[in-house]
N, C-alpha and C positions, 0 to 999 in steps of 0.2 A: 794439975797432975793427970786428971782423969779425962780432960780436952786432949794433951799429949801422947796419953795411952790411945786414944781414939785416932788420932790424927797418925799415927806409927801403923795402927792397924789398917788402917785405911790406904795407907802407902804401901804395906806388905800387900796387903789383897790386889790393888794396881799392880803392883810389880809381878804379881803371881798370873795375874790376868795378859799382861803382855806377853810374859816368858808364854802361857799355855798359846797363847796367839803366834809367836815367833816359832815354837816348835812342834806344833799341829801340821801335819800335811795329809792331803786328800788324794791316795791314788786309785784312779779308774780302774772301771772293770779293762778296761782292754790297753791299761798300763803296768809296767813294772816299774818299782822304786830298787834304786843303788844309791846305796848311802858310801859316801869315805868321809873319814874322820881324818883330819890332818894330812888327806891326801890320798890315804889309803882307804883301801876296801873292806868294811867294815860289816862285820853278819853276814848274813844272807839275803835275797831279794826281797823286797819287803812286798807282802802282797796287797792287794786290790781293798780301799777299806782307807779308813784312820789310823797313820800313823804319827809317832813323835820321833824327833832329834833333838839334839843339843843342839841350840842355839849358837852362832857362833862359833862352833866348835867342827859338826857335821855338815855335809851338804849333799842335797840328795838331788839325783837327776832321775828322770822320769824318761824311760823306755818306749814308745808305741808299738805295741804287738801286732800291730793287725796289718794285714797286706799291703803292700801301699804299692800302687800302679805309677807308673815312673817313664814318661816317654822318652827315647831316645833321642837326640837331635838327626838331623837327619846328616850320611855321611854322604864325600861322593870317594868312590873308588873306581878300579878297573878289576872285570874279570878276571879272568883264567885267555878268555877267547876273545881278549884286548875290547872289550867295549865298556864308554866309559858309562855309569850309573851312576843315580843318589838317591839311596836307601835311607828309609829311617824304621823305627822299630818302639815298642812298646815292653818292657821288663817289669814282672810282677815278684816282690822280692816281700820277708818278713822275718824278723829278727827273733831267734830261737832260742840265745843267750842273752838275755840284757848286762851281764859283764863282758862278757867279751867284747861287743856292743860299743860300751864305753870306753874300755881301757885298753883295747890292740887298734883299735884306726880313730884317728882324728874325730871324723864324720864320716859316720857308717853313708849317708844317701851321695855325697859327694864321691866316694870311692866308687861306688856300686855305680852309677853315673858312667865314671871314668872305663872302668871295666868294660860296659858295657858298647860304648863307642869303640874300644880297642877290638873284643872280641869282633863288634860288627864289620869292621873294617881289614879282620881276619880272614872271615870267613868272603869276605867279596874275592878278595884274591885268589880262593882258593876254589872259587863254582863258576860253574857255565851260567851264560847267561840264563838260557833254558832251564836249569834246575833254579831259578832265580825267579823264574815268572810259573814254573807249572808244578815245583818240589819244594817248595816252601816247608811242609812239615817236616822234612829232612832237615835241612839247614837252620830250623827252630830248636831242632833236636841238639843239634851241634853247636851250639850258641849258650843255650841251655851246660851242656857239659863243661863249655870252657869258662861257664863263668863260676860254675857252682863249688869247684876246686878252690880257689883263695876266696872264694865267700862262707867257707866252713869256717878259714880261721878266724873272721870278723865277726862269729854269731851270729851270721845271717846266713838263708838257705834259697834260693832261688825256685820259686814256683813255675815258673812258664815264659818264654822268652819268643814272641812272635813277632816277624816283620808286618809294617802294615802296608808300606808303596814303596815301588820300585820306579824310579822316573827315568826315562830313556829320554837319547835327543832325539829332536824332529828328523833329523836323516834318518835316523835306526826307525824310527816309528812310521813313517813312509815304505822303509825295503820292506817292515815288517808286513806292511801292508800288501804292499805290492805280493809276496811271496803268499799272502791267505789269500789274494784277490787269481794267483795261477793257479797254487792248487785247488779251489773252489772250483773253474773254470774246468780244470783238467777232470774230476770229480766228474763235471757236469756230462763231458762229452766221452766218456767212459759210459755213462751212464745212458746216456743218449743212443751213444752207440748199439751196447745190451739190448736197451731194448727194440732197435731196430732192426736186430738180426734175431730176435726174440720174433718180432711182429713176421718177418719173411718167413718163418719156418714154418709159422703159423697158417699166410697166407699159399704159401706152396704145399700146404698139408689141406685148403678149404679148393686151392682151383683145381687139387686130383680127385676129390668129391666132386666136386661137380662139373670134370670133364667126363668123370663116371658115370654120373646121375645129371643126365642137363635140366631137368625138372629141380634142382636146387637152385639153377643159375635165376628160372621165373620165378623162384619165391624168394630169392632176394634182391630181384629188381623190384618185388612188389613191397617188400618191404621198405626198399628206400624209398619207393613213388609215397608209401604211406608218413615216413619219416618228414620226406621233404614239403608232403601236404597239410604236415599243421602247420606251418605258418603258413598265415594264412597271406602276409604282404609280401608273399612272392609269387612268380611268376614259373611253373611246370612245363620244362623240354620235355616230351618223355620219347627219346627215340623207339625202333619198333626195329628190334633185332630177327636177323634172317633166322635163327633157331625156331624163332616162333613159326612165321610162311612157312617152313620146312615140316615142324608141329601139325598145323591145319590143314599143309598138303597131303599129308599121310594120312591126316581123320577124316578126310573130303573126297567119297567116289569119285571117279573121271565121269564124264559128261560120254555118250556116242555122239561121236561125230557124224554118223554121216543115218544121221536119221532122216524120215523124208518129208518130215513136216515143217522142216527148213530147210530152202531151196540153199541150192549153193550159188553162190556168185562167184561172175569170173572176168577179172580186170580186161578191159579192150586192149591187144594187141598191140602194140606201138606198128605203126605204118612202115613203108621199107620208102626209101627216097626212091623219086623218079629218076629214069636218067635222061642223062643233059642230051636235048636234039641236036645242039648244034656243039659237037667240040672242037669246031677250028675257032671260033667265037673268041673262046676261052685261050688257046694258043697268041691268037693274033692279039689280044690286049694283053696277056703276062699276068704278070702278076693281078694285076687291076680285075682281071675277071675271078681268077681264080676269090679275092678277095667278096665279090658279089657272090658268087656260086656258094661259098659257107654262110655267107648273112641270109639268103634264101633257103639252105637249109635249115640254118636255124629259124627260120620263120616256120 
């Protein structure tokens, strides 16, 4: 009798020990418990901590509350300005009701998924390509809005909805090239330009200084002589401009000429030709004489 009583007690305590096993559940800190009882939604959220259900009877699904970062695939569409892209995107989403959660959409992350493909593939249609590569926080903005609307009624609220790459094809990525590679150029020779009508103002404002002051023109030959004579593995032109002779002939007394302690000199008189004793001579050979008569002069 008293083995029996034992053996009864001993089976009650197992049995008690499974049931606490079966209906013990652990939910996390950064979980919510929703229990339904026969289907239905049963209390309230059960919070964070040890809780119990009926075995059998309850079943309880577990929530995760915490952000969850969810890529987008990547889509391809067409702009607004017919160019074709494929976009993909990154959605930060987190669940605010855990009933709703469970019991208005299937699978809260499969929807949200879905949505977020759709909106992407919304908003492509609807931007330039330009607002696409340089306004991205606009169109985050607006991605954001269209999804956050039927994500209220699933329990879930949308934190932040950012593109991450924008893939163009090789033609478009070529023109695009080409069109930063003219205006760079264009830029350049704008520039170029500037400052060479910059530089002439400059140099038509130093050569009226120094058509005014010619004494500037020698202290800036002297300075390039001095420029160009540090290095030292070159080789110094330095021409010797008439300003200067002009310079020295005005700091330089004239000399008298006609002083008497130097005699003058005076070049011999070129001789005057003799004349010809005989000119029938000359007649009667023609030409031929006259031809002799200048070689003898010129002797």
């Amino acid at each position: 009798m008293t083995e029996g009583l034992l053996t009864l007690l001993a089976c009650g305590v197992l049995a008690g020990l499974l049931y606490l096993a079966a209906a013990a559940r652990v939910v996390k800190q950064y979980e919510r418990g929703v229990v339904l009882r026969f289907g239905r939604l049963r209390g309230g959220i059960r919070a964070p901590g040890l809780t119990m259900i009926v075995p059998f009877v309850e079943r309880m699904h577990k929530v995760n509350m915490q952000i969850v970062t969810m890529p987008v695939p990547a889509q391809d569409g067409i702009t607004r300005d017919n160019v074709t892209v494929r976009v993909d995107a990154v959605i930060y989403f987190k669940v605010v009701d855990p009933a709703d959660a469970i019991l208005r959409v299937e699978d809260y992350r499969f929807a949200v998924s879905q949505m977020a493909q759709t909106a992407l593939r919304s908003i492509l249609g609807k931007s330039d390509l330009d607002d696409l590569l340089s306004n991205r926080e606009k169109l985050n903005q607006g991605l954001e809005l269209m999804m956050d609307s039927p994500a209220v009624e699933w329990g879930v609220t949308i934190d932040r909805v950012e593109i991450k790459d924008v893939s163009l094809p090789e033609t478009m990525k070529r023109s695009m090239a080409r069109q930063a590679e003219a205006d760079r150029e264009r830029r350049a020779r704008v520039i170029n330009a500037d400052a060479e009508l910059q530089a002439s103002k400059k140099l038509a404002e130093a050569a009226t200084t120094m058509a005014e002051r010619p004494a500037a023109l020698q202290l800036r030959l002297l300075q390039t002589v001095v420029a160009v004579a540090a290095e030292k593995n070159s080789t110094l032109v330095l021409p010797f401009p008439v300003e200067l002779l002009r310079f020295l002939e005005r700091a330089t007394p004239p000399e008298n000429a006609a002083s008497p302690d130097v005699p003058s000199r005076h070049l011999p008189e070129p001789a005057e030709p003799e004349p010809d004793p005989n000119p029938a001579a000359d007649q009667q050979h023609g030409a031929y004489g006259t031809r002799h008569r200048l070689q003898d002069a010129h002797r």
